[in-house]
C-alpha positions as CSV (number, residue, x, y, z in Angstrom):
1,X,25.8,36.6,-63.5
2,X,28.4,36.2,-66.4
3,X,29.6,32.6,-67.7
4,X,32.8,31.9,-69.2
5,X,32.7,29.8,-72.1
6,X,35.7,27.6,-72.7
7,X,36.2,29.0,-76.3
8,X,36.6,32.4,-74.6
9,X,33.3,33.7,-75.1
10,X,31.4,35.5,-72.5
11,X,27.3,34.9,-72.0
12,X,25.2,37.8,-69.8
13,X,22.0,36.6,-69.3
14,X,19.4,38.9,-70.5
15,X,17.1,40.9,-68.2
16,X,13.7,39.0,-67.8
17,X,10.4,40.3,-68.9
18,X,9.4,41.2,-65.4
19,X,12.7,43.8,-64.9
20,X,12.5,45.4,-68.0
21,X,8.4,46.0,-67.0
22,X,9.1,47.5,-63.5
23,X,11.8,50.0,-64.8
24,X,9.4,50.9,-67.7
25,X,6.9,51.4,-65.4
26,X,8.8,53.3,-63.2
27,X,10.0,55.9,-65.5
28,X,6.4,56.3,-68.2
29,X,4.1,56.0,-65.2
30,X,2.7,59.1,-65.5
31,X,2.9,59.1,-69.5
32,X,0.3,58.6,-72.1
33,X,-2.8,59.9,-70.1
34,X,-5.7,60.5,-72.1
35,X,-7.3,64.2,-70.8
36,X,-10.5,61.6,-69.6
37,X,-7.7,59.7,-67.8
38,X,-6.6,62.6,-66.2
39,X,-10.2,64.1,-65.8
40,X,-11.0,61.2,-63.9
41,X,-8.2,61.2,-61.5
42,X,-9.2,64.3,-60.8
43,X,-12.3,63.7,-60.0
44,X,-11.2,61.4,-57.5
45,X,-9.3,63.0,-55.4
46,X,-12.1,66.0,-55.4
47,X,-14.7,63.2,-53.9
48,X,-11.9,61.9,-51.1
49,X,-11.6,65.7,-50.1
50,X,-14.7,66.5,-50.2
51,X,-14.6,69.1,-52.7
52,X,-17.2,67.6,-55.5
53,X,-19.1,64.9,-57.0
54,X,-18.4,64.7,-60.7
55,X,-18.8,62.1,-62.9
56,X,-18.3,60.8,-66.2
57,X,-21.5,60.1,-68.2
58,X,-22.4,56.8,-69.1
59,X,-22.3,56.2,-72.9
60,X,-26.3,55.4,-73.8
61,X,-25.5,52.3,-76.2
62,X,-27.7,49.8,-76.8
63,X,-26.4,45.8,-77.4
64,X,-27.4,43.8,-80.4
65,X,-24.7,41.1,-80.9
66,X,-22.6,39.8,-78.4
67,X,-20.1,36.6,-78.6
68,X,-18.7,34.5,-75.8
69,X,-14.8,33.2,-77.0
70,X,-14.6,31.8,-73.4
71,X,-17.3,30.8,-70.6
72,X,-15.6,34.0,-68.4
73,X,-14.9,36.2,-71.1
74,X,-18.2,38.4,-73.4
75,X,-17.1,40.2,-76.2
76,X,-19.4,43.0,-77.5
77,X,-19.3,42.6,-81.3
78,X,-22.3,44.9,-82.3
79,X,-23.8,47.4,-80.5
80,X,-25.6,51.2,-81.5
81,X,-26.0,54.3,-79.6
82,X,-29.5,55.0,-78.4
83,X,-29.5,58.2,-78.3
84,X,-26.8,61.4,-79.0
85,X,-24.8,61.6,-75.7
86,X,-24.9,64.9,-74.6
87,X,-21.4,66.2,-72.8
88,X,-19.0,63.8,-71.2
89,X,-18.8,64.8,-67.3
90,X,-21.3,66.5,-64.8
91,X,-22.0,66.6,-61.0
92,X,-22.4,69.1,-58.1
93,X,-19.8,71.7,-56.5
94,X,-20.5,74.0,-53.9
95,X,-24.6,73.1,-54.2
96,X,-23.9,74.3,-58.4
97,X,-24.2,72.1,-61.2
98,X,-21.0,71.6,-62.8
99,X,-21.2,70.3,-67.1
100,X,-18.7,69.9,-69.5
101,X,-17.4,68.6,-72.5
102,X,-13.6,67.2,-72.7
103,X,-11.5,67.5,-75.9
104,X,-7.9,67.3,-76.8
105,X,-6.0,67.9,-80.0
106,X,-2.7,67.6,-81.2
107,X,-3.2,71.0,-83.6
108,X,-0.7,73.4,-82.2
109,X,-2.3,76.5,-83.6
110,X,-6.0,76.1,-83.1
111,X,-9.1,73.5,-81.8
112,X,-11.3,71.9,-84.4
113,X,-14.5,72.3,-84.5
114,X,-15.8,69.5,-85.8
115,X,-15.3,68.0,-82.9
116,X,-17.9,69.3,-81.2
117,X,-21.6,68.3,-82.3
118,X,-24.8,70.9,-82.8
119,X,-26.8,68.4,-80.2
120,X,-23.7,69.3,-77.6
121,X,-24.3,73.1,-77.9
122,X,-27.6,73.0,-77.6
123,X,-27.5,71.1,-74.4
124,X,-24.8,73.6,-72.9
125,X,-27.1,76.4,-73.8
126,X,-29.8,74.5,-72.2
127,X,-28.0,73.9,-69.0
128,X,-26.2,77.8,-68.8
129,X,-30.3,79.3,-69.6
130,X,-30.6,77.0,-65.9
131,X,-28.0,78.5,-63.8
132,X,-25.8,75.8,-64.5
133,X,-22.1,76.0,-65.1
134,X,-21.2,74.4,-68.2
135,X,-18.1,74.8,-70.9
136,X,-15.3,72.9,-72.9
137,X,-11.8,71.6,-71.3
138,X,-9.6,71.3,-74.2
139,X,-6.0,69.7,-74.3
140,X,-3.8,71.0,-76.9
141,X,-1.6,67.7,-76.1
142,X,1.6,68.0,-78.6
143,X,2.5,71.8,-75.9
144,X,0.6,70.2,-73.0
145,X,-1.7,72.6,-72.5
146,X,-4.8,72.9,-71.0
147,X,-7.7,75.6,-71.1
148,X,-11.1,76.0,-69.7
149,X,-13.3,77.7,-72.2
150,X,-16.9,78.9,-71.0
151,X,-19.8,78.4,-72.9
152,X,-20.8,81.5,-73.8
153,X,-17.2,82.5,-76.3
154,X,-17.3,78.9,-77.4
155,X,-21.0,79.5,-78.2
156,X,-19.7,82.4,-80.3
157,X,-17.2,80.8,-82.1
158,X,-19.8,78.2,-82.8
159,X,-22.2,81.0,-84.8
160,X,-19.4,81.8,-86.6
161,X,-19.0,78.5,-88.1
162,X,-22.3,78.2,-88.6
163,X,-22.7,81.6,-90.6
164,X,-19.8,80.5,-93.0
165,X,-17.0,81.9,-90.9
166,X,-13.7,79.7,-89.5
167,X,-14.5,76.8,-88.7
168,X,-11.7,76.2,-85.7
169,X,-10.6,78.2,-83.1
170,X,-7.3,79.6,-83.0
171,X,-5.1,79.4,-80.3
172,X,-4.9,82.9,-79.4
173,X,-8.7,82.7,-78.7
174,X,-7.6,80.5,-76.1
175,X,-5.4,82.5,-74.7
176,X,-8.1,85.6,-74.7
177,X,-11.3,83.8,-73.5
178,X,-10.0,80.7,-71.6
179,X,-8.6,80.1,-68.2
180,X,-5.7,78.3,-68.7
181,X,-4.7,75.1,-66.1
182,X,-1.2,74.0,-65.3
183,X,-0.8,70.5,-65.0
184,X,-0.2,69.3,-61.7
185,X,0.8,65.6,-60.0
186,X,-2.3,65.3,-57.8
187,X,-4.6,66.0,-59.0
188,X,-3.5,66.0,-62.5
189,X,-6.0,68.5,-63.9
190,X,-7.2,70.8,-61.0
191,X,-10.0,72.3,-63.2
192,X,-12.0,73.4,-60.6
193,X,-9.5,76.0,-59.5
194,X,-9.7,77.5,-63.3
195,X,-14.0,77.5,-62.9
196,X,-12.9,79.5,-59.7
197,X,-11.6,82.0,-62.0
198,X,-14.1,81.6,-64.4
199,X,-16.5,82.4,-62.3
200,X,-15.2,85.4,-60.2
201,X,-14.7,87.4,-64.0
């Protein structure tokens, strides 16, 4: 609604908070996902279909300080973890046991790795040497790109660091020794059609 002004000005009333939200919301809803985000979306809709039970991991911290700013409200000001977490998701599919580490990066030409941790690695080997299925989802997030890389080439890539060699992995590598997974609207990260491939190679 406009209102004339008698010295011929002309107000519009501003949209109010609540308008300018929904729009937002309608148009960046399915924006700014973290790969966990979209990990665990997935994860949903496998457990309403039936297809698997995966989870993400608990993180294993234990709570030393915690203050109360309200009688509803705690706020966790000091806390330590009790031991080194392992990987971030497991469960079962198809009577296997699925494990596996999530990582994204906004490098465009290869994957840190620094951000993976000697403890991780050893417990991937540990879990493969069982018959498990274990290996790396990385998000290369500034191209939107998504790759499943089994354990045993990341385990490679790993010695090679740790004999003085590179200590990333290129994105061709990816492209060589991954199964890459188009992102999808639901689920948003079908990985378990890329293990599929994974596993029949």
């Amino acid at each position: 609604m406009e209102i004339n002004y008698p010295n011929g000005k002309i107000y519009t009333p501003k949209k109010n908070n609540s308008e300018i939200r929904s729009k937002k919301d309608y148009s960046y809803s399915n924006r700014g996902k973290t790969l966990e985000d979209e990990i665990n979306e997935t994860n949903d809709y496998y457990m309403q279909k039936g297809t698997a039970v995966i989870h993400k991991k608990p993180v294993p911290i234990q709570v030393v300080k915690v203050e109360y700013p309200s009688r509803s409200a705690a706020v966790i000001k000091e806390a330590y973890y009790r031991i080194a977490s392992t990987t971030d998701f497991n469960g079962v599919w198809k009577g296997l046991h699925v494990d596996f580490e999530a990582k994204e990066t906004k490098n465009k030409t290869s994957f840190p790795l620094k951000n993976i941790h000697a403890h991780q690695i050893d417990h991937m080997r540990l879990v493969t040497e069982q018959k498990g299925i274990t290996f790396l989802i990385v998000r290369f997030s500034l191209i939107n790109r998504y790759f499943i890389l089994p354990f045993q080439p990341l385990q490679d890539a790993w010695n090679v660091m740790c004999n003085g060699g590179k200590k990333s992995i290129p994105f061709d590598f990816f492209e060589q020794h991954a199964f890459e997974v188009v992102p999808g609207a639901y689920p948003p990260i079908d990985y378990l059609q890329g293990v599929t491939k994974m596993l029949s190679e």
